[in-house]
C-alpha positions as CSV (number, residue, x, y, z in Angstrom):
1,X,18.2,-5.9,-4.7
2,X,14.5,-5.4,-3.3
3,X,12.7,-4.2,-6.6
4,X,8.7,-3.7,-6.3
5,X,6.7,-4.2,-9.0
6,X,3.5,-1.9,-9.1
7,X,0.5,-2.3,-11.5
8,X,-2.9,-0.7,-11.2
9,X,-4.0,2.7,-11.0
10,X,-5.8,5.4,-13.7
11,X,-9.1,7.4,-13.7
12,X,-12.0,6.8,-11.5
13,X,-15.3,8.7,-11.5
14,X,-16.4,9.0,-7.7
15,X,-18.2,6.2,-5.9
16,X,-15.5,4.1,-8.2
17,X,-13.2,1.1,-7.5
18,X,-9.9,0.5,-8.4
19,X,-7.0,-2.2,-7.1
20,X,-3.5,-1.5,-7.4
21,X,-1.3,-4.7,-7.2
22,X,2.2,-5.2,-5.9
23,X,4.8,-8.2,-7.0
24,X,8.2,-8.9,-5.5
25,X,9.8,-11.8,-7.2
26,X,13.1,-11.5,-6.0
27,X,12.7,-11.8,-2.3
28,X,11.6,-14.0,0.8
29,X,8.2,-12.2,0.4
30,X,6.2,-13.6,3.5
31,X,8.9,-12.2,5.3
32,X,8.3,-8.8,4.3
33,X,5.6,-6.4,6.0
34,X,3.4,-4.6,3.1
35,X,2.0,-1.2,2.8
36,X,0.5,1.4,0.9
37,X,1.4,4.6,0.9
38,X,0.2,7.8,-0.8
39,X,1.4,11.4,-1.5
40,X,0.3,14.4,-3.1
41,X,2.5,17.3,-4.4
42,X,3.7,19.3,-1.5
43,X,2.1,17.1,1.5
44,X,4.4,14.1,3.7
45,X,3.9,10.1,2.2
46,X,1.5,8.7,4.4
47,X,1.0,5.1,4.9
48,X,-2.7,3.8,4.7
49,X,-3.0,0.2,4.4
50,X,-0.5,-2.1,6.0
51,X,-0.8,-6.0,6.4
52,X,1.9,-8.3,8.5
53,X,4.3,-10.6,6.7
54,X,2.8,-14.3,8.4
55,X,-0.4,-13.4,10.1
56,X,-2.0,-11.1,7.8
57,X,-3.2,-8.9,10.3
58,X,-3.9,-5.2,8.4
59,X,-4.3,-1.3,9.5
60,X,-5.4,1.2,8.2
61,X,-5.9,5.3,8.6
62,X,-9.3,6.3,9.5
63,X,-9.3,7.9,5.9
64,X,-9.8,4.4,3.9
65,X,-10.9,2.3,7.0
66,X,-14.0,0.5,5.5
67,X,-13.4,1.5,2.0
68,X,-10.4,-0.1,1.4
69,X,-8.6,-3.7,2.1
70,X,-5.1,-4.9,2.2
71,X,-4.3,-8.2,1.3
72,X,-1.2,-10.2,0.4
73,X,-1.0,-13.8,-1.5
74,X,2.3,-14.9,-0.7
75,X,2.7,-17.8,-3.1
76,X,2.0,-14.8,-5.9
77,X,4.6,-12.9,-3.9
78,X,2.0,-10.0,-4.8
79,X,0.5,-7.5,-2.3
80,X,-3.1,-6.0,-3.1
81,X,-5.3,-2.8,-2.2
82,X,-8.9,-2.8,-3.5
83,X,-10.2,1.0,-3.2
84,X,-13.9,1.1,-3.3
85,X,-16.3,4.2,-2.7
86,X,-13.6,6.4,-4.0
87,X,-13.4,10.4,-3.8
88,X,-11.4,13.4,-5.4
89,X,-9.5,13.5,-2.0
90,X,-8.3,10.0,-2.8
91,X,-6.6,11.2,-5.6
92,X,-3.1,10.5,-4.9
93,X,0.2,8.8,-6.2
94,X,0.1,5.5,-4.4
95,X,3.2,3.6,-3.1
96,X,4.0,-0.2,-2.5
97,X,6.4,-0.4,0.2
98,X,8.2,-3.1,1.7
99,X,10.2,-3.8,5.3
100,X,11.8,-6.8,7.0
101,X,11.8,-4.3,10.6
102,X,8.7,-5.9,12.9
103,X,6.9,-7.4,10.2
104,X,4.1,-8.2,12.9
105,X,4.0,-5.0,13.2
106,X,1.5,-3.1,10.3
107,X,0.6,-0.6,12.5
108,X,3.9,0.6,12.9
109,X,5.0,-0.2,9.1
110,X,2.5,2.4,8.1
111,X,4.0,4.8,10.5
112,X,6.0,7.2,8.2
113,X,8.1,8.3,11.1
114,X,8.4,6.0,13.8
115,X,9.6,2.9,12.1
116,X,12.8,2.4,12.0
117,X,13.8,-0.4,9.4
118,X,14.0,0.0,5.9
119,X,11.3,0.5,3.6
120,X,11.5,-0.7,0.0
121,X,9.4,1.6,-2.6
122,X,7.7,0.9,-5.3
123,X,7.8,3.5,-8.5
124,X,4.2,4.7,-7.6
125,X,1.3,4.7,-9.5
126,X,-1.1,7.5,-9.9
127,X,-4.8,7.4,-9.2
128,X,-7.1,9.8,-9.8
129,X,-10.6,10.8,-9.0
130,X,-12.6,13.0,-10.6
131,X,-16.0,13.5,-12.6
């Protein structure tokens, strides 16, 4: 069983940081592709930061590109997203996910619809931004 382990999240004025962590101690982990997702009520999960299982090459959506970074340790089995310069549109519930399909592949990993392997989820953890 692929469980995720999220930690992180809470109350940010704006202009804020957070960092949400995400551990996997039961698994292969530099096998696994990373992401992060994030939903609101009534929008689609959409992935924002993803990071390949060997290489650590990352993507991420034009809505956090330059504030916020991806990053895996894979002795700690852990996953990381720092999240500076935050906003009230960043306010979210955020999602570690997890997927042995292309794990080259980040890009596609954080494509909600197109990929096609499994994703694991974490339980989510909710930030949010506000004055």
């Amino acid at each position: 069983q692929v469980r995720l382990e999220e930690s992180g999240g809470g109350s940010v004025q704006p202009g804020g940081s957070l960092t949400l962590a995400c551990e996997i101690p039961s698994v292969p982990f530099p096998d696994y592709v990373m992401g992060w997702f994030r939903q609101t009520p009534g929008e689609e999960r959409e992935g924002m930061a993803c990071v390949s299982s060997i290489d650590g090459r990352t993507y991420y959506s034009d809505a956090v590109k330059g504030r916020f970074t991806i990053s895996r340790n894979n002795d700690k089995k852990t996953a990381y997203l720092q999240m500076n310069s935050l906003n009230p549109h960043d306010s979210a519930t955020y999602y570690c996910a997890a997927g042995l399909h292309a794990p080259q592949l980040p890009w596609l990993f954080c494509d909600i619809k197109r990929y096609a392997g499994t994703r694991y989820w974490g339980t989510g953890a909710l930030v949010t931004v506000s004055s």
